[in-house]
Biopython code that builds the backbone (N, CA, C, O; Angstrom):
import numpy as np
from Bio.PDB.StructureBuilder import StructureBuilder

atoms = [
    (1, "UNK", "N", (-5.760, -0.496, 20.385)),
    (1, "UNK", "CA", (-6.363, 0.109, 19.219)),
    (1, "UNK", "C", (-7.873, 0.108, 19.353)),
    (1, "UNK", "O", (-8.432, 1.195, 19.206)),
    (2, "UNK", "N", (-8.786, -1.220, 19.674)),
    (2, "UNK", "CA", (-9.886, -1.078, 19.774)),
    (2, "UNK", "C", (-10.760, 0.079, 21.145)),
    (2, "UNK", "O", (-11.849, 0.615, 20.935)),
    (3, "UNK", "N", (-10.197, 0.190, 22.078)),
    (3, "UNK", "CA", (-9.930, 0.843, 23.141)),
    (3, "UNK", "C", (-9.896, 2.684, 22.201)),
    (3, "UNK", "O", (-10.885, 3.405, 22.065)),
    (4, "UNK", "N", (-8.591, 2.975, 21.753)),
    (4, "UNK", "CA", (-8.929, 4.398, 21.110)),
    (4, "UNK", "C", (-9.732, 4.538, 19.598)),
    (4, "UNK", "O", (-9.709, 5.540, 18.883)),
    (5, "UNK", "N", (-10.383, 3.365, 19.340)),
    (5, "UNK", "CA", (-11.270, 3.515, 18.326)),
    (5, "UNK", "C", (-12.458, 3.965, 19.299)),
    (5, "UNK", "O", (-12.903, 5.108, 19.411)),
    (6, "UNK", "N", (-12.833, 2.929, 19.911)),
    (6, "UNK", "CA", (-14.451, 3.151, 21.090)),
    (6, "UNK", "C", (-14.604, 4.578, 21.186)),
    (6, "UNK", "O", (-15.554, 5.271, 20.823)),
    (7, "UNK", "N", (-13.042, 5.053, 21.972)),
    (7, "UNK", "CA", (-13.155, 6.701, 22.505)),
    (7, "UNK", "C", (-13.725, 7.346, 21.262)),
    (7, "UNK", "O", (-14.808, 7.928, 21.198)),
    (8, "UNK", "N", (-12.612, 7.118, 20.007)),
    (8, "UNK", "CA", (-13.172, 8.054, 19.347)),
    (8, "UNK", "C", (-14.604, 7.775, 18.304)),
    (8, "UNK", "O", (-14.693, 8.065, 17.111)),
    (9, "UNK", "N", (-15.789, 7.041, 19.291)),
    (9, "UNK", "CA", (-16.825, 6.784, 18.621)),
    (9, "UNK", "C", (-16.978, 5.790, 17.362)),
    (9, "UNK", "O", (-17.999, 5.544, 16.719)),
    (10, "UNK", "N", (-15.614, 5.265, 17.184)),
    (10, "UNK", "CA", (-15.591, 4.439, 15.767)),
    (10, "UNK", "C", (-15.381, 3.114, 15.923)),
    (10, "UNK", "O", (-14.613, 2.455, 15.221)),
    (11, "UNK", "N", (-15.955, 2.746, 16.710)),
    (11, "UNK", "CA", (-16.446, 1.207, 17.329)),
    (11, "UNK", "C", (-16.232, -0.214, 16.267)),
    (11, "UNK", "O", (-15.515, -1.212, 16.349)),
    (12, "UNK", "N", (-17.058, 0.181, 15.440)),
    (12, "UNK", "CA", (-17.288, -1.223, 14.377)),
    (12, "UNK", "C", (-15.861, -0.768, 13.537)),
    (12, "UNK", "O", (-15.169, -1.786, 13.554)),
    (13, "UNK", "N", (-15.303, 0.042, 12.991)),
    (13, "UNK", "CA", (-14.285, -0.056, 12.370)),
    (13, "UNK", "C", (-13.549, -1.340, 12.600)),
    (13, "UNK", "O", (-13.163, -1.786, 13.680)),
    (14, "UNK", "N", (-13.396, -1.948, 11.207)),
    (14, "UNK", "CA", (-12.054, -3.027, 11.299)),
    (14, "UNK", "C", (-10.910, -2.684, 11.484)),
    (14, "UNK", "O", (-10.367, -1.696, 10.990)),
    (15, "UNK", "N", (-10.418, -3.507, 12.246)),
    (15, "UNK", "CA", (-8.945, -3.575, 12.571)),
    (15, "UNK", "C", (-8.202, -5.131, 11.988)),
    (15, "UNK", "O", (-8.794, -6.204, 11.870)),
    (16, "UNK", "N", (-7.125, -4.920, 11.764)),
    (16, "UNK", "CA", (-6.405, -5.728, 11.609)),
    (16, "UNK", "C", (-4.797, -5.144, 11.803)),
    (16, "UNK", "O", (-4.525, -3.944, 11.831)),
    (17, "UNK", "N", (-3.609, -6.457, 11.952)),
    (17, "UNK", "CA", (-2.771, -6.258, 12.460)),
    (17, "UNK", "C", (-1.393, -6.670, 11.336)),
    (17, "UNK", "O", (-1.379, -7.818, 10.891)),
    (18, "UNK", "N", (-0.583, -5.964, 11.034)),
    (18, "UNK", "CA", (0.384, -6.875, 10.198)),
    (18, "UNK", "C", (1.641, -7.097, 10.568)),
    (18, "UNK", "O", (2.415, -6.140, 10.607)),
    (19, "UNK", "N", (2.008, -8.191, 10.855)),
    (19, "UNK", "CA", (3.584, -8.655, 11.245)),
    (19, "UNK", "C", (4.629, -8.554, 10.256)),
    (19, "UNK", "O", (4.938, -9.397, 9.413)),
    (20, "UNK", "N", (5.161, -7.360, 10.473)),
    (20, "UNK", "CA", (7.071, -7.078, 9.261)),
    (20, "UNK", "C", (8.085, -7.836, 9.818)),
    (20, "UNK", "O", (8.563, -7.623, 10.932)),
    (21, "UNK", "N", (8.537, -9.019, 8.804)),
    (21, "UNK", "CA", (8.718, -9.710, 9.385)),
    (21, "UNK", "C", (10.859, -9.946, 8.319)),
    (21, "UNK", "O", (10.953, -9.791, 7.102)),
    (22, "UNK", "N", (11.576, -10.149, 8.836)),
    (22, "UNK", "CA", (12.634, -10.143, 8.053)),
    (22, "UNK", "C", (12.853, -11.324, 7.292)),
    (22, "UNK", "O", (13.722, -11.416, 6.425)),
    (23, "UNK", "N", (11.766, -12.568, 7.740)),
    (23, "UNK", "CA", (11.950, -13.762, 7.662)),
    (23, "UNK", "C", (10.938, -14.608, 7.860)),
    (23, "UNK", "O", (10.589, -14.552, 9.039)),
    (24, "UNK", "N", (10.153, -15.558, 7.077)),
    (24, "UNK", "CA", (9.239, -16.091, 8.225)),
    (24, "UNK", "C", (8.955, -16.793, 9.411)),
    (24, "UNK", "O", (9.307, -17.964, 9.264)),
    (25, "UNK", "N", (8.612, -16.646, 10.199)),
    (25, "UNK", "CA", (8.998, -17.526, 11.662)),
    (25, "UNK", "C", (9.117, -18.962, 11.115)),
    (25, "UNK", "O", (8.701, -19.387, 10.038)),
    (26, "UNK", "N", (9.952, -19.792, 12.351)),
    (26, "UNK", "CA", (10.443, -20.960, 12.198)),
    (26, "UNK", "C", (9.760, -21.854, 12.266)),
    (26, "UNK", "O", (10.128, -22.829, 11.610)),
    (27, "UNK", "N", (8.640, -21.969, 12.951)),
    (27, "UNK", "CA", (7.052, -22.507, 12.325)),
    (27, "UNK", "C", (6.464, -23.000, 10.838)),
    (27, "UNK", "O", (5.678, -23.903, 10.548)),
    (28, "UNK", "N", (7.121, -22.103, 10.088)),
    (28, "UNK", "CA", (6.892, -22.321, 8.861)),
    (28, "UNK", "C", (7.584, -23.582, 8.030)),
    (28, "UNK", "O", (7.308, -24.207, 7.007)),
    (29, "UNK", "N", (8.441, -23.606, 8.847)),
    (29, "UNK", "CA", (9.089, -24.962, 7.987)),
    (29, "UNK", "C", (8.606, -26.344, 8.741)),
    (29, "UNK", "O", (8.900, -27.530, 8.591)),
    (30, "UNK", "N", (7.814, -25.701, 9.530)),
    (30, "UNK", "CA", (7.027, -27.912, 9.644)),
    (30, "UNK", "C", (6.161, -27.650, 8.921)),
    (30, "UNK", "O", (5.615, -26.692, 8.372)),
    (31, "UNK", "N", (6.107, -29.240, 9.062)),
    (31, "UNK", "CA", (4.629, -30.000, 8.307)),
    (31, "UNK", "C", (2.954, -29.434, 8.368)),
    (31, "UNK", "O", (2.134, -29.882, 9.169)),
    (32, "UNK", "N", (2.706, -28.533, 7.508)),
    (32, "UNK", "CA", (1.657, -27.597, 7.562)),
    (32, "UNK", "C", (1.604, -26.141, 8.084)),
    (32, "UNK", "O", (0.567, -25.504, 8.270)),
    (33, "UNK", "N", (3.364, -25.529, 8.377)),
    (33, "UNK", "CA", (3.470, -24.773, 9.097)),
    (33, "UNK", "C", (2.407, -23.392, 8.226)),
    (33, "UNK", "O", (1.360, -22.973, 8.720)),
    (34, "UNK", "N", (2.780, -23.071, 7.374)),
    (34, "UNK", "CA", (2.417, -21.851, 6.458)),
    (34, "UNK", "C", (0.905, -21.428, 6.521)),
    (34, "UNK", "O", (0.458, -20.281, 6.553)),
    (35, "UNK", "N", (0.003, -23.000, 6.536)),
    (35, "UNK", "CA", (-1.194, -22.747, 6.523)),
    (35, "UNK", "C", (-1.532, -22.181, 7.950)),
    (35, "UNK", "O", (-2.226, -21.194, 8.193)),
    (36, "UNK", "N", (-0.642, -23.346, 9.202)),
    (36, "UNK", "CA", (-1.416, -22.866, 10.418)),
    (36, "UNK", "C", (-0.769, -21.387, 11.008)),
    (36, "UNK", "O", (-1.160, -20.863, 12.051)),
    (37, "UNK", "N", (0.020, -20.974, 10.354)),
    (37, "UNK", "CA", (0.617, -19.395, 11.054)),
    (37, "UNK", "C", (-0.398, -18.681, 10.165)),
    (37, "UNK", "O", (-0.831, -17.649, 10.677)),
    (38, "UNK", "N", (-0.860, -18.965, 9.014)),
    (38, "UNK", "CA", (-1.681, -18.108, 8.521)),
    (38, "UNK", "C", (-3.078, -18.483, 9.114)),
    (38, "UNK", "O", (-3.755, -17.551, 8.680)),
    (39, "UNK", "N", (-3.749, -19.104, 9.684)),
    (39, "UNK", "CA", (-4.984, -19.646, 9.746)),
    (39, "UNK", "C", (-4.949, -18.893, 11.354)),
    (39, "UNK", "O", (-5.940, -18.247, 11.693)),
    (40, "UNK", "N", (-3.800, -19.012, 12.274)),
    (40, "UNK", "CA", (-3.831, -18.585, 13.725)),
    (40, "UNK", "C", (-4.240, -16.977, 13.480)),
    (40, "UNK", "O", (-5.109, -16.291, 14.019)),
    (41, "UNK", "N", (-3.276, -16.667, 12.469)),
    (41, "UNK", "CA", (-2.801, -14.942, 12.457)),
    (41, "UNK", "C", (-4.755, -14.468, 11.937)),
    (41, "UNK", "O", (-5.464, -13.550, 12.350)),
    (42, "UNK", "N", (-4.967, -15.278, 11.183)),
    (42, "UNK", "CA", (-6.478, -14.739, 10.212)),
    (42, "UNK", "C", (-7.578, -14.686, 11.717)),
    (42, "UNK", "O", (-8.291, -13.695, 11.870)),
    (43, "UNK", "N", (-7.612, -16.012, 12.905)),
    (43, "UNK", "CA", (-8.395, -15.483, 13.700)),
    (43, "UNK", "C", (-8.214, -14.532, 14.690)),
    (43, "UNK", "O", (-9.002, -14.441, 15.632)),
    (44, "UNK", "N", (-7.035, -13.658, 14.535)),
    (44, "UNK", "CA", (-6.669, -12.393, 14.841)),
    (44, "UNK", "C", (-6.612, -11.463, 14.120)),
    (44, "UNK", "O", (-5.780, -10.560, 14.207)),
    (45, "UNK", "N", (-7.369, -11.541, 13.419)),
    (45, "UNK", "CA", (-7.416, -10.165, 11.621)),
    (45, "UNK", "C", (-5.950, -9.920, 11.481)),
    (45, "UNK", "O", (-5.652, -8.736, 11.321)),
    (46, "UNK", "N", (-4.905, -10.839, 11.508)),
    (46, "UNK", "CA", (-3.341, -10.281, 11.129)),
    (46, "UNK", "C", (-3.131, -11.010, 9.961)),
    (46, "UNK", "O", (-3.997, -11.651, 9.367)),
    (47, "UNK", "N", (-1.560, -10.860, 9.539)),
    (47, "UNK", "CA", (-1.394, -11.753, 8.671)),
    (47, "UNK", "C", (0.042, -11.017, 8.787)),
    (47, "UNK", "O", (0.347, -10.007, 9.422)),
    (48, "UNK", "N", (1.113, -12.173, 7.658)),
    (48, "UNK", "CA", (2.954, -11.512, 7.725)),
    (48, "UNK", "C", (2.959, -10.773, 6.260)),
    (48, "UNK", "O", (2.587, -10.920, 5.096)),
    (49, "UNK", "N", (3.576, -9.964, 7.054)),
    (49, "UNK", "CA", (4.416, -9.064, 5.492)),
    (49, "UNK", "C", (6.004, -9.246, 5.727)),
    (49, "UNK", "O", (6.433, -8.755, 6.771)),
    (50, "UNK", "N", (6.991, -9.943, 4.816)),
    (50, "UNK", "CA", (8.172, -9.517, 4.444)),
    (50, "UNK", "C", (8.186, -8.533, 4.351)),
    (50, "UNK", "O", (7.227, -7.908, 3.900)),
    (51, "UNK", "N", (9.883, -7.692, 4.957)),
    (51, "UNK", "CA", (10.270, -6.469, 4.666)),
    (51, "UNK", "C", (10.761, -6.691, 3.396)),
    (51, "UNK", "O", (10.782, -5.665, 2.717)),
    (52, "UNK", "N", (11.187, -7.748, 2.815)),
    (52, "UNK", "CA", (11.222, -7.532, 1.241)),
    (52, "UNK", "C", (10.536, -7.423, 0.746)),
    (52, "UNK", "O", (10.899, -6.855, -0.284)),
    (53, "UNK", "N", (8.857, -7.742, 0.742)),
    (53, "UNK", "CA", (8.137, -7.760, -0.233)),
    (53, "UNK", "C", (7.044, -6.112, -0.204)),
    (53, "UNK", "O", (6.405, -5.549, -1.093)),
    (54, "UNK", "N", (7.279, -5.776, 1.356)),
    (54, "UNK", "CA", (6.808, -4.440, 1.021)),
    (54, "UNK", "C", (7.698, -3.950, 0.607)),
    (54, "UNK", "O", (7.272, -3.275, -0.330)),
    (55, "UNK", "N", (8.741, -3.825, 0.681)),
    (55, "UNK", "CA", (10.353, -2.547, -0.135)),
    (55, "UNK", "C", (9.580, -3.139, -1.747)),
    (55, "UNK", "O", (9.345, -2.259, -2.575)),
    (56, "UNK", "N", (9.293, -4.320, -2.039)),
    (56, "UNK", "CA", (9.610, -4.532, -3.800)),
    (56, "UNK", "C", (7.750, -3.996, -3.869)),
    (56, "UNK", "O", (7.677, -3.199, -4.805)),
    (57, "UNK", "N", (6.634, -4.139, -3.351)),
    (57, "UNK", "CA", (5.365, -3.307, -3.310)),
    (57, "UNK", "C", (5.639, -1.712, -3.522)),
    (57, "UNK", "O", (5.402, -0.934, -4.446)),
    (58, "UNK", "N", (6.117, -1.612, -2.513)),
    (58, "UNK", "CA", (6.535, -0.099, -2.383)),
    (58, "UNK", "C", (6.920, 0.309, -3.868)),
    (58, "UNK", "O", (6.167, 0.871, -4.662)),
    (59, "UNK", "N", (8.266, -0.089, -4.102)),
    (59, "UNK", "CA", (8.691, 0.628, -5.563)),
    (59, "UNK", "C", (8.053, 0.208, -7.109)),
    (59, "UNK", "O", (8.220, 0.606, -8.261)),
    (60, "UNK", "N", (7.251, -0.800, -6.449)),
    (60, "UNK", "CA", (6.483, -0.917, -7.586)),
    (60, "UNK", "C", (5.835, 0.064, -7.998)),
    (60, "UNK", "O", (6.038, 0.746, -9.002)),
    (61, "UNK", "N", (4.426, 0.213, -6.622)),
    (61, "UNK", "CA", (3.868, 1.393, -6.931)),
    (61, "UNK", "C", (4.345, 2.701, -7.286)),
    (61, "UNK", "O", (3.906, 3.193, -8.326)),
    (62, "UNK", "N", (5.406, 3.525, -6.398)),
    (62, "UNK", "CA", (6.077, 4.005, -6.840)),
    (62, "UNK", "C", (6.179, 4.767, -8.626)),
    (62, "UNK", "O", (5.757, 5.831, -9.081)),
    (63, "UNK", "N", (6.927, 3.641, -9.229)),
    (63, "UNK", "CA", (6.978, 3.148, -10.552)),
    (63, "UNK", "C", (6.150, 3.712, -11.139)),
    (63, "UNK", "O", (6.308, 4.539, -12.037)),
    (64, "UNK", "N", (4.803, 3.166, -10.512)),
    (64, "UNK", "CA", (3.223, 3.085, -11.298)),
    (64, "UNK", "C", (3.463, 5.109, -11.607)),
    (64, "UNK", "O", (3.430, 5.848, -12.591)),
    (65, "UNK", "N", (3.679, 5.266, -10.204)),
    (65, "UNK", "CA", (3.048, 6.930, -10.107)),
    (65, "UNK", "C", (3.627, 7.307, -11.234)),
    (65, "UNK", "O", (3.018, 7.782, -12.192)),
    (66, "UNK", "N", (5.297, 7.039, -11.153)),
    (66, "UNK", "CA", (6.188, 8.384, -11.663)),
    (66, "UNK", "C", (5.870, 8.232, -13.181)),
    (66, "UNK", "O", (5.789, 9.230, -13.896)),
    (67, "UNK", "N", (5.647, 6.660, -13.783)),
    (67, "UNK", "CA", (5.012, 6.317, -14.869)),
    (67, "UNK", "C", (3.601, 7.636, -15.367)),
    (67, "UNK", "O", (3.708, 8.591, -16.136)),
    (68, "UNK", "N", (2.791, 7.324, -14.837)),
    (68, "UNK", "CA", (2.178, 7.979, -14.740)),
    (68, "UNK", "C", (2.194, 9.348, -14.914)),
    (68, "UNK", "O", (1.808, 9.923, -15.932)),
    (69, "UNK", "N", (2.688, 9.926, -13.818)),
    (69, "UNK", "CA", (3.305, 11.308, -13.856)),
    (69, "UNK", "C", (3.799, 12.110, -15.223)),
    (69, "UNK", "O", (3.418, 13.226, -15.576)),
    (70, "UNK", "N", (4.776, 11.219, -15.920)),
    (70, "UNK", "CA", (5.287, 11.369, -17.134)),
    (70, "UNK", "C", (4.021, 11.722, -18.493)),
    (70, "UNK", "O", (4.186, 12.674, -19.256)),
    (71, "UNK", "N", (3.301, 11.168, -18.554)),
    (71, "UNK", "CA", (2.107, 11.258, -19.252)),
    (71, "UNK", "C", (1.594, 12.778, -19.024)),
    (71, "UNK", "O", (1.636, 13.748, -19.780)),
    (72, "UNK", "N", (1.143, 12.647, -17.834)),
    (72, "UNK", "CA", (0.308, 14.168, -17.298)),
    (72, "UNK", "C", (1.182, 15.617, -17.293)),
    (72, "UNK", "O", (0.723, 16.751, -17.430)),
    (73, "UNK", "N", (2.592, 15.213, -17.090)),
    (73, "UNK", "CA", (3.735, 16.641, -17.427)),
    (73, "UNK", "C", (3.722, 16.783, -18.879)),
    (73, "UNK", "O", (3.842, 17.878, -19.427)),
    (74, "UNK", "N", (3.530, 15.335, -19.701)),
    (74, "UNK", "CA", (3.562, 15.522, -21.499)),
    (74, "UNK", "C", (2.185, 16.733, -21.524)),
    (74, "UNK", "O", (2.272, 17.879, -21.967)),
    (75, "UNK", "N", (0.800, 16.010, -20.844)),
    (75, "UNK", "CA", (-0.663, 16.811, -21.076)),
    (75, "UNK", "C", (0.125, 17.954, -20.811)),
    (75, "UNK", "O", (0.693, 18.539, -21.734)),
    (76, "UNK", "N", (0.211, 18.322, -19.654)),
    (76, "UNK", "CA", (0.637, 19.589, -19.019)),
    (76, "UNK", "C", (1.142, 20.729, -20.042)),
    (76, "UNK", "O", (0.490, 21.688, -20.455)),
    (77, "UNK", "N", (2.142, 20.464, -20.269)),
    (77, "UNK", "CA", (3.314, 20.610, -21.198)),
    (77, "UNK", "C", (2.600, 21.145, -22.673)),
    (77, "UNK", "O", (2.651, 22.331, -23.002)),
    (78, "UNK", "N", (2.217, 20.545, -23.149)),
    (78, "UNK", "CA", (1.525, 20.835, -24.525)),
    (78, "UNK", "C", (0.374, 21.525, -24.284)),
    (78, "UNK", "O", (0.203, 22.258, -25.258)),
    (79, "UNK", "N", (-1.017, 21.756, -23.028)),
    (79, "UNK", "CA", (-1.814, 22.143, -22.991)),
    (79, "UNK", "C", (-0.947, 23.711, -22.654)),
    (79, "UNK", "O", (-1.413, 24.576, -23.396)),
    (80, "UNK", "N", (-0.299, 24.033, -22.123)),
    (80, "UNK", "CA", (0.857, 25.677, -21.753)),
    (80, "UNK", "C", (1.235, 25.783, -23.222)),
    (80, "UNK", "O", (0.710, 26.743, -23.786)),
    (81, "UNK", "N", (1.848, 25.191, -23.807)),
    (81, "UNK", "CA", (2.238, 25.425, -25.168)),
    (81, "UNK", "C", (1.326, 26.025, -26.176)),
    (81, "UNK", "O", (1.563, 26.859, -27.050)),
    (82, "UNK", "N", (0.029, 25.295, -25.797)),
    (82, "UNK", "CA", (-1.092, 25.664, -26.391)),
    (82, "UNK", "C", (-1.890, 26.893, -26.382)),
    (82, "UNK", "O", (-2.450, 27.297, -27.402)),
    (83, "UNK", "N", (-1.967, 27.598, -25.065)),
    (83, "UNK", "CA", (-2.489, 28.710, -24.313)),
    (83, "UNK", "C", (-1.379, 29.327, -24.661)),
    (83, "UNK", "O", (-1.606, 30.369, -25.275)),
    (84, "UNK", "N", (0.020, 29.022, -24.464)),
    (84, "UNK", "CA", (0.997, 30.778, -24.783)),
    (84, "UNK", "C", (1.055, 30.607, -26.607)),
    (84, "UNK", "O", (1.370, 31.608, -27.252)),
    (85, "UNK", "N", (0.806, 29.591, -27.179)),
    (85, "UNK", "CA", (0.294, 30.129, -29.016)),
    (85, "UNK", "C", (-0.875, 31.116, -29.188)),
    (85, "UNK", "O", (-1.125, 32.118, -29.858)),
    (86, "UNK", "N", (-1.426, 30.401, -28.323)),
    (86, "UNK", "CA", (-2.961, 31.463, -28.993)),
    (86, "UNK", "C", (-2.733, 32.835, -28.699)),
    (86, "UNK", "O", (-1.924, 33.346, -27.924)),
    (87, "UNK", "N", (-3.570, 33.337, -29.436)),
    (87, "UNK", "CA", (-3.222, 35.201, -29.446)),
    (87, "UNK", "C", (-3.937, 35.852, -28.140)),
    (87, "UNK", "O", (-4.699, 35.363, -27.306)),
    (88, "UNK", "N", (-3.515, 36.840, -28.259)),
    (88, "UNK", "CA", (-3.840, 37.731, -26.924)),
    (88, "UNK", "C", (-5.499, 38.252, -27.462)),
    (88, "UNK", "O", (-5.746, 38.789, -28.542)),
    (89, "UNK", "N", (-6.406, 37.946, -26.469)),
    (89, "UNK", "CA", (-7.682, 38.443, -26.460)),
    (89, "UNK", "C", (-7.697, 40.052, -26.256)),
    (89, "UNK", "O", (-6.993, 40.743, -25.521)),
    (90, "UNK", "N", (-8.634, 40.382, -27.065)),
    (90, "UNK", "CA", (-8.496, 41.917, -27.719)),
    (90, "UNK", "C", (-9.791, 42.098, -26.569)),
    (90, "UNK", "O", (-10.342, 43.189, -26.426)),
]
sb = StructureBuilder()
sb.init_structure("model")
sb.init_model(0)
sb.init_chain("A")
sb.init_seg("    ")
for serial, (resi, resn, name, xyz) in enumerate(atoms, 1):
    if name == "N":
        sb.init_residue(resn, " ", resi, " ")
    sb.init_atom(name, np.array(xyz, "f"), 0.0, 1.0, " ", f" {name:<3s}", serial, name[0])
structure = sb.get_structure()
């Protein structure tokens, strides 16, 4: 990655790396494991993502949009309603 950043002139861009992970490695269950897989992964700009917790991220946001969405088809909706009431310009 840093290699086709250089080429394409974008040098200082950060990088970082994220591990999808189904589970957390088996590391994690010793004595301080959590901190030092996270403390190793941080002096490699990485860090773990569960595939559960992006699937439950994911539809969160999701959520957010279609939430959302609903509001702006109501605007929508009533601002058309509004324009085909008014009368025809003479």
């Amino acid at each position: 990655m840093l290699k086709l950043l250089q080429k394409m002139g974008r040098r200082d861009e950060p990088v970082e790396f994220v591990c999808l992970l189904g589970k957390y490695p088996m590391e994690w269950d010793e004595p301080d494991g959590p901190e030092k897989v996270k403390n190793t992964l941080l002096q490699l700009r990485g860090r773990i993502v569960l595939y559960d917790e992006l699937l439950d991220n994911a539809y969160e946001s999701y959520k957010d949009y279609l939430e959302k969405k609903k509001t702006v088809d109501r605007l929508s909706k009533l601002i058309k309603a509004i324009d085909d009431y008014a009368p025809p310009e003479n």
